[in-house]
C-alpha positions in Angstrom: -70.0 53.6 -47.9 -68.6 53.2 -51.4 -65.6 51.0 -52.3 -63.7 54.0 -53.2 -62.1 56.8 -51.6 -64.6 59.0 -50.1 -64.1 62.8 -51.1 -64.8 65.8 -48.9 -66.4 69.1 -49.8 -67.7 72.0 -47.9 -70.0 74.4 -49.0 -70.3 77.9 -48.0 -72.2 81.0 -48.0 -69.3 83.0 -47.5 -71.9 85.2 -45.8 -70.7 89.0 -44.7 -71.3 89.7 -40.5 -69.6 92.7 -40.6 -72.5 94.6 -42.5 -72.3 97.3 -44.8 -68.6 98.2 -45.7 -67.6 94.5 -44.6 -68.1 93.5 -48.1 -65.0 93.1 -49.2 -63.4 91.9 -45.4 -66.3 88.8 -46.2 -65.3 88.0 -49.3 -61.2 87.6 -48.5 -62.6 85.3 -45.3 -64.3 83.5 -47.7 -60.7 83.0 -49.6 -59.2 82.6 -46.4 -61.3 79.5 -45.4 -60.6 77.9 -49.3 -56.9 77.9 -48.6 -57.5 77.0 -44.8 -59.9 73.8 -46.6 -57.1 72.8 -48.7 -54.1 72.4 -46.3 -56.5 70.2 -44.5 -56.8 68.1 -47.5 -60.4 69.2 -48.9 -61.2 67.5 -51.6 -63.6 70.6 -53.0 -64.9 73.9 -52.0 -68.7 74.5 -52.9 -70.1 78.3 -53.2 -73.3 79.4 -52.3 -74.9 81.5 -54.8 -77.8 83.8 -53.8 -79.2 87.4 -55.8 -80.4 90.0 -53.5 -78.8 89.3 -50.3 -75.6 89.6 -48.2 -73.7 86.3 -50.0 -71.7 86.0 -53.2 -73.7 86.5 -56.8 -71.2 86.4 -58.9 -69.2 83.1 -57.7 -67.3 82.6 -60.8 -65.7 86.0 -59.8 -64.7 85.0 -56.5 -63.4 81.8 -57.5 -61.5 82.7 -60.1 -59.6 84.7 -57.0 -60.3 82.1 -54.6 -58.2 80.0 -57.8 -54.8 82.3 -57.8 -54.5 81.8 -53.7 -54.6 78.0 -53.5 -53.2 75.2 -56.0 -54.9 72.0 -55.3 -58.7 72.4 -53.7 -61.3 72.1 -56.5 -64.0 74.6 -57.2 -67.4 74.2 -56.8 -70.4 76.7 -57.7 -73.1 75.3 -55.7 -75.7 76.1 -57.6 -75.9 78.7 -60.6 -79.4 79.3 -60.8 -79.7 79.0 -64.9 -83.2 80.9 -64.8 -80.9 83.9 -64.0 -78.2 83.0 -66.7 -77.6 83.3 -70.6 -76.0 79.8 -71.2 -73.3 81.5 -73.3 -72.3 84.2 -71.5 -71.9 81.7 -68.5 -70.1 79.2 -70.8 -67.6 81.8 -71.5 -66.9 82.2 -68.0 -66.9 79.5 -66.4 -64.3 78.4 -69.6 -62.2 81.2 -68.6 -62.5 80.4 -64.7 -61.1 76.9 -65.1 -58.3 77.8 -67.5 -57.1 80.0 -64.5 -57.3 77.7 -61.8 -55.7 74.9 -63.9 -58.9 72.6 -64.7 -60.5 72.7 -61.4 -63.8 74.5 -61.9 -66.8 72.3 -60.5 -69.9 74.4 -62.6 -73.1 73.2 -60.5 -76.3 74.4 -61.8 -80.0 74.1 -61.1 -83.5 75.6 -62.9 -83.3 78.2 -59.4 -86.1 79.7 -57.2 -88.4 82.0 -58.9 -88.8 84.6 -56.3 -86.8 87.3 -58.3 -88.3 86.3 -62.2 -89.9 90.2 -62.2 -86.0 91.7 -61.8 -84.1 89.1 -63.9 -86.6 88.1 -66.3 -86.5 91.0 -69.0 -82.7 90.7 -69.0 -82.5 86.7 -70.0 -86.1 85.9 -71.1 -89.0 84.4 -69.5 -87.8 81.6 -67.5 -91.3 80.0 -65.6 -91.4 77.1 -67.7 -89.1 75.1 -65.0 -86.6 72.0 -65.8 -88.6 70.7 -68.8 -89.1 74.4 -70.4 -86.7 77.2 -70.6 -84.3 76.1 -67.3 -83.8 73.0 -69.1 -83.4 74.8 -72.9 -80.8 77.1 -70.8 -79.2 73.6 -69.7 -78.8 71.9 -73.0 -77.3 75.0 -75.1 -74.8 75.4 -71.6 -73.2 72.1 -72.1 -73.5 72.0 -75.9 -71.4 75.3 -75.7 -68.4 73.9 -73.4 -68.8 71.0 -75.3 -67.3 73.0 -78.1 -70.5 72.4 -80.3 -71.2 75.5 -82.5 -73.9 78.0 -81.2 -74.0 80.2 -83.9 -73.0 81.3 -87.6 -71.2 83.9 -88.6 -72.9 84.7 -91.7 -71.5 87.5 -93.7 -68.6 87.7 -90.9 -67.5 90.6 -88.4 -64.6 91.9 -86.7 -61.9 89.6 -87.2 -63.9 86.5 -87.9 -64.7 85.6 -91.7 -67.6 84.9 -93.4 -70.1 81.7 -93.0 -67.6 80.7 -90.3 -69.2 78.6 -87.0 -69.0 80.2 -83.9 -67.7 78.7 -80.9 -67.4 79.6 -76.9 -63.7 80.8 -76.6 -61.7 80.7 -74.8 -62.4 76.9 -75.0 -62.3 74.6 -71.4 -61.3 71.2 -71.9 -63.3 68.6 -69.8 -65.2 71.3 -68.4 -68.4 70.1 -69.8 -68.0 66.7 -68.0 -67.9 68.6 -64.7 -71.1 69.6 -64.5 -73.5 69.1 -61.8 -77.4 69.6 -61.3 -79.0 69.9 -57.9 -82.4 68.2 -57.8 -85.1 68.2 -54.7 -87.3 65.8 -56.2 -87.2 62.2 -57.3 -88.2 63.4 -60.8 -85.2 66.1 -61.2 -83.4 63.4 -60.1 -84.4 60.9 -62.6 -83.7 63.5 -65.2 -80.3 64.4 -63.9 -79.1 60.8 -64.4 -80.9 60.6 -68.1 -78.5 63.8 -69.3 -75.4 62.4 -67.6 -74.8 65.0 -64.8 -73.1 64.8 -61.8 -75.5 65.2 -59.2 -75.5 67.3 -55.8 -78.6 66.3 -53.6 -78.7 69.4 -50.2 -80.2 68.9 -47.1 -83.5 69.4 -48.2 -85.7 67.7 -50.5 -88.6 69.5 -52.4 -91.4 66.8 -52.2 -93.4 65.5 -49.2 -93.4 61.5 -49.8 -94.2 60.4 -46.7 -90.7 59.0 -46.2 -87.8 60.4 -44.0 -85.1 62.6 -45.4 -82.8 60.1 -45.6 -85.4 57.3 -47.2 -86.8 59.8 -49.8 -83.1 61.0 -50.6 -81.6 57.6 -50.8 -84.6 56.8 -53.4 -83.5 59.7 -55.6 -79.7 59.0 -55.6 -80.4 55.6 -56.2 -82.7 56.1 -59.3 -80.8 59.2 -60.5 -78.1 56.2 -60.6 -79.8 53.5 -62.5 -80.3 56.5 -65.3 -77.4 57.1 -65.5 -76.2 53.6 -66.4 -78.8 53.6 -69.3 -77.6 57.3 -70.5 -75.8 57.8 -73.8 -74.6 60.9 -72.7 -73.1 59.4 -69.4 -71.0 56.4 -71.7 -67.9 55.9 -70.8 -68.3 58.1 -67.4 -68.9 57.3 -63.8 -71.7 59.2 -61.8 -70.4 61.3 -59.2 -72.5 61.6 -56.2 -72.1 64.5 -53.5 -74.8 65.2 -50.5 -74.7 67.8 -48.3 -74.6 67.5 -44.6 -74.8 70.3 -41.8 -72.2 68.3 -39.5 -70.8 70.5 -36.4 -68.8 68.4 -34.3 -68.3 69.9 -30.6 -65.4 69.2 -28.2 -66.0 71.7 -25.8 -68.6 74.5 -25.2 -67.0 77.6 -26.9 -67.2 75.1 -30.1 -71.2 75.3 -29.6 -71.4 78.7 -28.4 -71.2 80.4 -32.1 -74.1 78.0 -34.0 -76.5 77.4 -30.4 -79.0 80.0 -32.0 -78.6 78.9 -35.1 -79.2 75.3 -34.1 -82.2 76.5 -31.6 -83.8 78.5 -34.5 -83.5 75.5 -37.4 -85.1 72.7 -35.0 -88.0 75.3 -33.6 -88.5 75.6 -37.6 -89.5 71.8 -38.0 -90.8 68.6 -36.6 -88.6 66.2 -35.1 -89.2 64.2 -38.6 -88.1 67.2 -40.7 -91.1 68.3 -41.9 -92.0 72.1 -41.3 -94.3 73.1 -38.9 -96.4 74.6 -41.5 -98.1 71.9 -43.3 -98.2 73.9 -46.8 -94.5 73.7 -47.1 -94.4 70.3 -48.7 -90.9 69.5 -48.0 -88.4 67.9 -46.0 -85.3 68.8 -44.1 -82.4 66.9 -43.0 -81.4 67.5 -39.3 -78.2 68.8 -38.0 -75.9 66.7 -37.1 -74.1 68.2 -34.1 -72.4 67.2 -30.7 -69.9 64.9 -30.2 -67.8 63.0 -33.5 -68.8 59.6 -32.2 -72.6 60.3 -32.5 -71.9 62.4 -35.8 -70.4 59.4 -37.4 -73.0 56.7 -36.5 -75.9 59.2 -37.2 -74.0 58.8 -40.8 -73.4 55.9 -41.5 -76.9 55.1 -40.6 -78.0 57.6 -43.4 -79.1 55.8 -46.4 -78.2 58.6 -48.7 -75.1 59.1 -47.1 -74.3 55.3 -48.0 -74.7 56.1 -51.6 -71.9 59.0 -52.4 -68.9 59.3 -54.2 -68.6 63.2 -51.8 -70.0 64.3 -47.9 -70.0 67.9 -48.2 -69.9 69.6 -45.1 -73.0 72.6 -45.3 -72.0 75.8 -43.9 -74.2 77.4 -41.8 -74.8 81.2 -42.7 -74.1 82.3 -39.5 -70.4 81.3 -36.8 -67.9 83.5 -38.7 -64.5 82.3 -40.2 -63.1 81.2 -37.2 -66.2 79.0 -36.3 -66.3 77.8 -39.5 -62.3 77.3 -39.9 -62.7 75.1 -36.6 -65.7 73.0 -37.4 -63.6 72.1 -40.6 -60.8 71.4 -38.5 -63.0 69.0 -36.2 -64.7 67.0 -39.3 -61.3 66.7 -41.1 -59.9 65.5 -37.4 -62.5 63.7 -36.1 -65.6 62.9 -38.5 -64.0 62.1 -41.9 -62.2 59.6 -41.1 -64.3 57.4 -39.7 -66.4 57.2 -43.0 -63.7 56.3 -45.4 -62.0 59.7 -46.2 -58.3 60.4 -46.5 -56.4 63.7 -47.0 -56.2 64.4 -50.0 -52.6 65.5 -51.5 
């Protein structure tokens, strides 16, 4: 583990079991579990962010409420697809979402899935390209934006703003656009995450088949995302911050298990015992879970190469377990897991 204080995340779906007209019931347990997270001493909260289906898409919304009910937890979109994003637009949010919650916004971002390009598409502009096309244009003019830099001219001035006058993001974030973080599921991405000086969030999957186990080929792209980084002009002055997700579930007793056994039958009938899916098209690999008892959680982890590399564990959500599941198997890592890997309450 590093030399410094390990932090601890947790990232959630905040997924609605209650069906339709629980909507709003989901999304106050999803508040609930923040300010549950930060008595424990949670370091950050992570968002899911999904279009089209029974989780948040429109996380800067429910953090900024998420914000107003706690003080200390930072606050963590994990990821903004920016395929479905104008950069702008989200600059001016996301500016306005860590002004409320007092500088703790955590924006993570990635080039996102293309499964929904048809819907979202005519609204932001063609977005196939990927990272080194218009994901990656989106990217640049986000950070340039929080950054302050000028995105447009006024030219003959309108409303209350004069003539050949620059125009800037307001209301204007400070430090926000050195909190940004890419997730990558490739060594490439990777690579290219350290060159622009981004934080990085790596899941529990990675995107390429290289032959290696999740933790080897994982390991690989921290570790070269790192050496990037160090060469970067636009990291100077800044240390990388590294955060991995892990689905940990520690279980004392059986009515701990009981909510996640389907879950945890249906992930490992989904793969290999190496993590590679049982179709052979799927070139990818997933991490396992890590579930049972805290002793054989923590060893499984510290023998995780990736894990080894971090500056943050988060602690992957599964969809399904509802709050109280969810509130416990927090409870349990914070008790029982944490601990034993470096991590202290934070206050």
């Amino acid at each position: 583990m590093p030399s410094q204080r390990l932090e601890l995340g947790f990232l959630s779906f905040v997924p609605n079991p209650y069906g339709a007209g629980g909507e709003a019931r989901a999304l106050n347990d999803g508040i609930r579990l923040f300010e549950h997270a930060e008595q424990l001493g949670f370091d950050v909260g992570w968002i899911r962010v999904r279009h089209f289906e029974q989780f948040p898409s429109s996380p800067l919304t429910l953090i900024s409420a998420v914000a107003q009910r706690t003080s200390r937890i930072r606050l963590g979109t994990g990821v903004i697809p920016l395929r479905y994003e104008d950069p702008i637009r989200l600059a001016e949010d996301a500016s306005t979402v860590d002004l409320l919650s007092g500088g703790r916004l955590e924006l993570g971002v990635s080039s996102g899935i293309g499964q929904f390009a048809g819907i979202l598409d005519p609204v932001f502009g063609e977005s196939e390209r990927g990272f080194s096309g218009e994901s990656q244009h989106r990217l640049v003019r986000l950070r340039a934006a929080l950054a302050g830099v000028p995105v447009a001219h006024s030219g003959p001035g309108f409303m209350s703003i004069p003539a050949d006058t620059d125009l800037r993001v307001t209301p204007a974030a400070p430090g926000l656009a050195e909190r940004v973080w890419y997730g990558p599921g490739t060594l490439a991405s990777a690579i290219r995450t350290g060159e622009q000086g981004l934080d990085i969030h790596v899941s529990t999957l990675n995107a390429e088949e290289t032959g290696q186990s999740f933790a080897a080929g994982q390991a690989e792209q921290i570790r070269a995302y790192k050496t990037a980084f160090a060469g970067s002009d636009a990291a100077a002055g800044r240390t990388p911050r590294v955060a991995a997700g892990r689905i940990v579930l520690p279980f004392l007793t059986a009515a701990d298990e009981e909510p996640y056994a389907e879950y945890i039958r249906g992930h490992n009938d989904r793969m290999l015992p190496d993590g590679r899916p049982h179709n052979a098209a799927m070139k990818m690999r997933f991490d396992r879970i890590h579930s049972g008892e805290p002793a054989r959680i923590v060893d499984g982890l510290l023998a995780d190469e990736a894990v080894a590399e971090i500056t943050e564990l988060t602690i992957t959500l599964p969809a399904p377990g509802g709050i109280d599941a969810h509130r416990r198997t927090l409870d349990l890592v914070a008790e029982h897991v944490a601990p034993a890997l470096g991590w202290t309450p934070a206050v």
